[in-house]
C-alpha positions in Angstrom: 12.4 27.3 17.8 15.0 29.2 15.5 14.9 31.5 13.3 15.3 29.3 10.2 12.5 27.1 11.3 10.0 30.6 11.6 11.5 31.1 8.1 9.9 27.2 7.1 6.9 28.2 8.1 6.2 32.1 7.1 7.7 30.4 3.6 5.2 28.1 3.5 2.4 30.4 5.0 3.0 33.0 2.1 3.4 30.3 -0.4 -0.1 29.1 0.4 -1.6 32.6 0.2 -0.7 33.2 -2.9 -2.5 30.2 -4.1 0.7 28.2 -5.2 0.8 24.5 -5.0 1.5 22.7 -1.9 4.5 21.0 -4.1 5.9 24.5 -4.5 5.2 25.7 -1.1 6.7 22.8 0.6 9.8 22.8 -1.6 10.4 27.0 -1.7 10.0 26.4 2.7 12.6 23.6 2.7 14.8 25.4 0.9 14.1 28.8 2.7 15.3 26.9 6.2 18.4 25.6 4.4 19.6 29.4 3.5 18.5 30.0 6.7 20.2 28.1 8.9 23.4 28.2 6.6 23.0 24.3 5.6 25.1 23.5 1.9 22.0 23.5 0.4 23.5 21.1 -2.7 24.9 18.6 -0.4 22.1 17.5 0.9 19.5 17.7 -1.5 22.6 15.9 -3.6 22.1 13.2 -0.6 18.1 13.4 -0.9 18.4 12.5 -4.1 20.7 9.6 -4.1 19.0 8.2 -0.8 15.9 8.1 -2.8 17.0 6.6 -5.8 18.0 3.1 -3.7 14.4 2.8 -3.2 13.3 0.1 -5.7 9.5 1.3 -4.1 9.5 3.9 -5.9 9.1 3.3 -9.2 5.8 1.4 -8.3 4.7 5.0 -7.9 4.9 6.0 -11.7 3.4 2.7 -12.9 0.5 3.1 -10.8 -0.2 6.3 -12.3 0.3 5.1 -15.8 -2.1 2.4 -15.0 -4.7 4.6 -13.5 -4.4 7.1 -16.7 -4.8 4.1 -19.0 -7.7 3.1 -17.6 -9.2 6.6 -17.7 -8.3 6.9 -21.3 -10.2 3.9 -22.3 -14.0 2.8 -22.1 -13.2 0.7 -19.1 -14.9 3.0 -16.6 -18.1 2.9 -18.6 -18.0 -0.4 -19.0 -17.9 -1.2 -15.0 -21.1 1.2 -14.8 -23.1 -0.7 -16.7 -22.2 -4.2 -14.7 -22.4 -2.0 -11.1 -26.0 -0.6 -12.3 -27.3 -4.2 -13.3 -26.2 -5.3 -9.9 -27.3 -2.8 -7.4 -29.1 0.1 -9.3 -32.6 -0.8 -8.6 -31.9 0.0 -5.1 -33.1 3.6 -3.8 -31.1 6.2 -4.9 -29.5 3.5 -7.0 -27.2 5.9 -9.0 -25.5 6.5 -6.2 -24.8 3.2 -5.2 -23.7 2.5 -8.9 -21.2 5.0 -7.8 -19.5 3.1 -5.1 -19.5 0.1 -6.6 -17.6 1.3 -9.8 -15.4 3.0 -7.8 -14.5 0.1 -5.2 -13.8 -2.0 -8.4 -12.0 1.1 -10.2 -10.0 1.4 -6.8 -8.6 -2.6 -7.0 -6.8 -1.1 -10.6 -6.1 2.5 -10.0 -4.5 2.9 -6.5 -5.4 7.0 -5.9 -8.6 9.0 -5.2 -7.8 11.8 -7.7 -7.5 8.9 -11.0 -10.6 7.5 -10.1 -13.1 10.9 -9.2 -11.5 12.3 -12.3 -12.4 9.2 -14.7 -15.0 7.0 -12.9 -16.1 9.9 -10.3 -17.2 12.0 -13.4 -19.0 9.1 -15.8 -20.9 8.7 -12.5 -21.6 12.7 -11.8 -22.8 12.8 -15.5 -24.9 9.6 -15.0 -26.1 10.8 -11.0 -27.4 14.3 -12.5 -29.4 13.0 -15.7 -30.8 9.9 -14.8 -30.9 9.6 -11.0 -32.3 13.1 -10.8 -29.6 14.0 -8.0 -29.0 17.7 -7.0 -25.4 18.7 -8.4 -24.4 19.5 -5.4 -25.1 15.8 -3.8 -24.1 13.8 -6.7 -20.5 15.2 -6.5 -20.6 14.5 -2.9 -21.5 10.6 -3.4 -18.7 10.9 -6.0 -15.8 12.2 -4.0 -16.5 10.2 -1.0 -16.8 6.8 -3.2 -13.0 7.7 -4.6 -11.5 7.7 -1.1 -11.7 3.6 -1.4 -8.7 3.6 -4.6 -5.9 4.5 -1.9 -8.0 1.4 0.6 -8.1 -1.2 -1.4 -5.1 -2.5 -3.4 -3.0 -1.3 -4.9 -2.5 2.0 -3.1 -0.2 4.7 -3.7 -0.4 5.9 0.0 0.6 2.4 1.2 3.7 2.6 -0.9 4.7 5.7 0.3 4.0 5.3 4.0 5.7 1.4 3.2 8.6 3.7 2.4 8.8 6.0 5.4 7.8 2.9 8.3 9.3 -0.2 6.7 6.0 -1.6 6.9 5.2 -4.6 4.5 3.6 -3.2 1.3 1.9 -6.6 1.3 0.4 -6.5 4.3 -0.4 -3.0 4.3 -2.3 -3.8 1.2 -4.2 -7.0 2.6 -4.9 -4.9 5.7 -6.7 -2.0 3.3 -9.6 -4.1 2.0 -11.6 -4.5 4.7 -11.8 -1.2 5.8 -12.3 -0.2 2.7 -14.9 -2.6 2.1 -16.6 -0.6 5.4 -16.2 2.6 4.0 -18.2 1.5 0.9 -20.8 -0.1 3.2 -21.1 3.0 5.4 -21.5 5.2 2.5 -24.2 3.3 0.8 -26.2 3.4 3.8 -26.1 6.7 4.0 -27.1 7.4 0.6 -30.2 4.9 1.2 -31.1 7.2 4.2 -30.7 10.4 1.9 -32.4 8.9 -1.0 -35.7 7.9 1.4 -35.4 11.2 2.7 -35.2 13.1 -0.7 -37.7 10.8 -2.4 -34.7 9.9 -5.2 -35.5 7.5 -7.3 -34.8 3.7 -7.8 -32.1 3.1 -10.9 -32.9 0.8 -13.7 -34.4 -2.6 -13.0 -31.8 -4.5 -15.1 -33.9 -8.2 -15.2 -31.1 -10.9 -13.4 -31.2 -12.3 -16.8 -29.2 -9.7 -17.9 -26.3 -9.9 -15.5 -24.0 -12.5 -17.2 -24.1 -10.3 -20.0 -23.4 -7.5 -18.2 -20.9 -9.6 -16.2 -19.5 -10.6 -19.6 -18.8 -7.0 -20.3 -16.8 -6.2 -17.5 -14.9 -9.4 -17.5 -11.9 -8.7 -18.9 -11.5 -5.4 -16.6 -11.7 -7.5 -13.8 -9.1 -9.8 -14.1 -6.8 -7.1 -13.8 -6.9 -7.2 -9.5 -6.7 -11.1 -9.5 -3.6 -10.8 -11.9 -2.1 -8.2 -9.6 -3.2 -8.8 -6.5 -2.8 -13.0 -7.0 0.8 -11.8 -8.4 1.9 -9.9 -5.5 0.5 -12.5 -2.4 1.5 -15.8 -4.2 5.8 -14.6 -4.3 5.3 -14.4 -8.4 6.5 -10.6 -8.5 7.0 -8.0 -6.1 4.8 -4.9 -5.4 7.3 -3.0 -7.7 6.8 -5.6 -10.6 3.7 -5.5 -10.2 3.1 -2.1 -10.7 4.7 -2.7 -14.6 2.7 -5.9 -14.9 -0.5 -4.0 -14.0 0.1 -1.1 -16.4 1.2 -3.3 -19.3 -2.2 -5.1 -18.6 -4.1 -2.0 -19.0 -2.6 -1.2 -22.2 -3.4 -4.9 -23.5 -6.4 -4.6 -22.4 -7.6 -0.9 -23.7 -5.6 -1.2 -26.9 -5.7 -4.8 -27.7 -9.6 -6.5 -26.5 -11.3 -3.0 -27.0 -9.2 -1.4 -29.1 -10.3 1.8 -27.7 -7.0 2.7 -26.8 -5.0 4.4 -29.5 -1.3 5.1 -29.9 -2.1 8.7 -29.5 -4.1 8.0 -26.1 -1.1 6.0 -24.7 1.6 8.7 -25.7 -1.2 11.4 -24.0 -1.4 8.8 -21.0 2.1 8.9 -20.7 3.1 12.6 -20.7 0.5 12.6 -18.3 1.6 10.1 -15.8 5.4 11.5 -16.2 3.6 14.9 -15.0 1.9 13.5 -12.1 4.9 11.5 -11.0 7.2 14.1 -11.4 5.3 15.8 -8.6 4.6 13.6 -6.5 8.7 13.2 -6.6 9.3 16.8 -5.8 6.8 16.4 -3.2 8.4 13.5 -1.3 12.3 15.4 -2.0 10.6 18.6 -0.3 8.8 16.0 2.7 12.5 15.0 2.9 13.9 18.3 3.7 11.2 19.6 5.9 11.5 16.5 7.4 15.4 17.7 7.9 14.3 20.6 9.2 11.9 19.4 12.0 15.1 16.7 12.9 17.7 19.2 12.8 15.6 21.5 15.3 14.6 18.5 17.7 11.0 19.5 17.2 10.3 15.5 16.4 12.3 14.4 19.8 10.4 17.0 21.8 6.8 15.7 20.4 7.7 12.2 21.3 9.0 13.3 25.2 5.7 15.4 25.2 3.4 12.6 24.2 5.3 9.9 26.4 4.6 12.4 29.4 1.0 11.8 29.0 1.3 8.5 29.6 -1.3 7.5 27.1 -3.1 3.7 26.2 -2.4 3.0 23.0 -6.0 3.6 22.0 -5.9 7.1 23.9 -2.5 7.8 21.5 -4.3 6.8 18.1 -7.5 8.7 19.3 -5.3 12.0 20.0 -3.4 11.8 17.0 -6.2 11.0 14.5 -7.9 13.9 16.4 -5.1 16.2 15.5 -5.0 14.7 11.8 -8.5 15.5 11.2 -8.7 19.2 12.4 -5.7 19.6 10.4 -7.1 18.0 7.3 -8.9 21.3 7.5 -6.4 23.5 6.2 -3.2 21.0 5.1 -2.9 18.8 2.1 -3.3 14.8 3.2 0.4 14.2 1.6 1.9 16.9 3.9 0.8 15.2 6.8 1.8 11.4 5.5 5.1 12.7 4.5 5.9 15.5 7.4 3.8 14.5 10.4 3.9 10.9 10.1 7.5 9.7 10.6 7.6 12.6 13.8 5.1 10.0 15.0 6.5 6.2 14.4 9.1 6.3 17.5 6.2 6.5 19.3 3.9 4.1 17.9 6.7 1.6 18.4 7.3 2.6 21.4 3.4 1.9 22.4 3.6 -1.4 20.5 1.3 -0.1 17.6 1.4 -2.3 15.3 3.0 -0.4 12.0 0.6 -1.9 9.7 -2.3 -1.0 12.3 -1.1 2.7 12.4 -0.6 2.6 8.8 -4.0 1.8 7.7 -5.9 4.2 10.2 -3.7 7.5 9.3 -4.3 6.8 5.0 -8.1 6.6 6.3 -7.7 9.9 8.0 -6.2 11.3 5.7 -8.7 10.3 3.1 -11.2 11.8 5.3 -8.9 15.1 4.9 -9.0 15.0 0.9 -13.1 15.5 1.1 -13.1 18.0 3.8 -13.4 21.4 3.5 -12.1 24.3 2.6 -8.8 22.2 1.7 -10.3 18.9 0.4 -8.2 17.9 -2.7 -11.0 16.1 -4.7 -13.9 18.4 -4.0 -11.5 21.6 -5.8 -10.6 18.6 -8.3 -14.3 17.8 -9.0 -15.5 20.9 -8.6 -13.1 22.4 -11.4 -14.2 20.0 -14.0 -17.7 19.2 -13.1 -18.4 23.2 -12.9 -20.1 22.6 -9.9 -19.4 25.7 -7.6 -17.9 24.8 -4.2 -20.4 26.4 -1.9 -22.5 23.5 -3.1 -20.7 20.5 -2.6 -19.5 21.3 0.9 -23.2 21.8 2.3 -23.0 17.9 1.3 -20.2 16.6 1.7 -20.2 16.8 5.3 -23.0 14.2 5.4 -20.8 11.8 4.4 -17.8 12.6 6.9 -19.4 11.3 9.7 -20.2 7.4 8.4 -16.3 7.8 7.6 -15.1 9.1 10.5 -17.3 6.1 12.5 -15.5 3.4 10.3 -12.4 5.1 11.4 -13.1 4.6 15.3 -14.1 0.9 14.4 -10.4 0.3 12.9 -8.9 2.5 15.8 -10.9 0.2 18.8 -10.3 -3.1 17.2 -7.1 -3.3 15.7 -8.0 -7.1 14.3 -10.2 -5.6 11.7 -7.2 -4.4 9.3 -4.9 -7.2 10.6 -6.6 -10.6 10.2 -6.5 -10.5 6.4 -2.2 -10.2 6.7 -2.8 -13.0 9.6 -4.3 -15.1 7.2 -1.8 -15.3 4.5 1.1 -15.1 7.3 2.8 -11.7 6.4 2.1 -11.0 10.0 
């Protein structure tokens, strides 16, 4: 290991001290190896750029973000809580349930974890606290876990990136998504069943089955949104990419046109606001891209793969090693460092073991998911914690009730690989 590469990672160790963002930390490291080891620094982030701007992929990243924003900005959200409470909220606990069901129909539109805690997660804390009589704590618990399904089920902005470092089919990376996420969702209502018995939490509202067409009839037009998109994308109609536009100019219809709840104001403020997000999650895949440099240029990626082949490992033993090694280092480093860094160290090896990349694809984004809730580094608990006021201390004596249900759903997918790949069977893009 050289010098430059001790000067990545002291970079990047300081950078993270000091509280700045992992964007930031990542990107000041990269650029700390390049001085380092002497590298013409302009060339080839001049070459990082260009190499990036072929990929047509990427601009699905932006419109899913716009979409997402959209549908925060509107009364969508609300609107899919009052159909997901006539349907399962006179179950136990039934707020919480509410929860996962809003947020496994939020996650067919949005495509990220942080869109939908920050808009569904937090109609659902407000709705948790005052009416299901949930401790603070718990209800942002239920709330964070239920948004790990939006990067599951399509569309996913996780698919599309790791589509874009593995080649992998976006299509059948996003067919392979729904049923694990459709266990995730299971796995997490019976855990809040459990807790609710436990804690005496009370039933939600008896909506009479009278009342669930009208309900339905309210959420309607929200829902066609995945059939467009999804239908789109599997019949040949558009592409992932065109999708992604097709998807957030349905939003907008939808928001500003049928409920005109959408103003021109709240799509100018959902705009700056997407062009924010993206623009980070850019910088964060050009900064990936030179640490990714860095780890090629020092042979550290070679090395893993001779060190890993010398174990001689199943490919079951390989995916339980690395998913290991994924979750103790969720502890402490952001889920996108380890897609964009970690992951493409590993795919030599993968194909090497004849993993299927669709396979491997789907069981690292529900690691990493795992990551996002787990503390102390979980992404959306400091997200839900900042805006729900909620101090952290109290959501992490929670959340890791709902780690373990997750991390069983993850062996599931890692013993039987048919579970994620029968849906891309089906429609023959495997």
């Amino acid at each position: 290991m050289s010098w430059a590469f001790i000067t990545l990672v002291s970079v990047f160790v300081v950078a993270a001290a000091l509280r700045l963002s992992i964007v930031l930390s990542m990107f000041a490291a990269g650029i700390a190896y390049l001085w380092a080891s002497k590298q013409d620094i302009g060339l080839l982030v001049d070459q990082t750029l260009n190499s990036m701007i072929t990929l047509n992929v990427l601009l699905a990243i932006p419109l899913f973000i716009l979409t997402a924003n959209i549908m925060n900005a509107s009364t969508i959200s609300e609107r899919l809580w009052t159909f997901a409470n006539a349907v399962v909220g006179r179950l136990p606990g039934g707020h919480g349930h509410v929860t996962v069901m809003t947020n496994l129909i939020m996650s067919s539109m949005t495509g990220s974890a942080a869109s939908d805690a920050a808009g569904a997660g937090m109609v659902a804390i407000k709705m948790m606290r005052k009416q299901g009589h949930y401790p603070r704590g718990l209800a942002v618990a239920v709330a964070a876990s239920a948004s790990l399904l939006g990067p599951l089920i399509p569309p996913s902005i996780p698919m599309v990136l790791y589509a874009l470092i593995s080649g992998a089919s976006i299509g059948a990376l996003f067919l392979a998504g729904i049923v694990p996420g459709l266990l995730m969702a299971l796995s997490i209502s019976i855990l809040i069943l459990l807790i609710a018995k436990r804690r005496n939490l009370p039933r939600g509202e008896k909506v009479p089955f009278r009342q669930l067409p009208q309900a339905f009839a309210q959420a309607f037009v929200p829902l066609t949104l995945p059939v467009v998109l999804l239908g789109g994308i599997w019949g040949g109609v558009f592409t992932p990419t065109e999708a992604a536009a097709v998807a957030a100019f349905w939003a907008i219809l939808i928001g500003a046109v049928w409920y005109r709840t959408l103003s021109v104001a709240g799509i100018a403020e959902a705009f700056r606001e997407s062009g924010r997000q993206a623009s980070v999650v850019m910088l964060l895949l050009v900064s990936s891209f030179i640490v990714n440099f860095a780890i090629t240029n020092e042979g550290l990626g070679d090395a893993l793969s001779r060190w890993i082949a010398s174990l001689d490992l199943s490919p079951i033993a390989f995916l339980l090693l690395v998913n290991l090694m994924f979750l103790v280092l969720g502890t402490v480093l952001d889920a996108a460092v380890m897609l964009l860094v970690f992951v493409p160290v590993l795919l030599p090896t993968v194909k090497a073991l004849g993993i299927d990349l669709v396979h491997f694809g789907v069981v690292v984004i529900v690691n990493f998911m795992i990551a996002i809730i787990s503390p102390p580094y979980g992404l959306i608990l400091f997200v839900l914690s900042s805006l729900s006021k909620v101090p952290m201390r109290e959501i992490n004596r929670e959340i890791w009730l709902f780690i373990l249900p997750l991390a069983i759903v993850l062996l599931i997918l890692i013993a039987f690989p048919q579970v994620t790949l029968f849906m891309p069977q089906i429609f023959g893009l495997k």
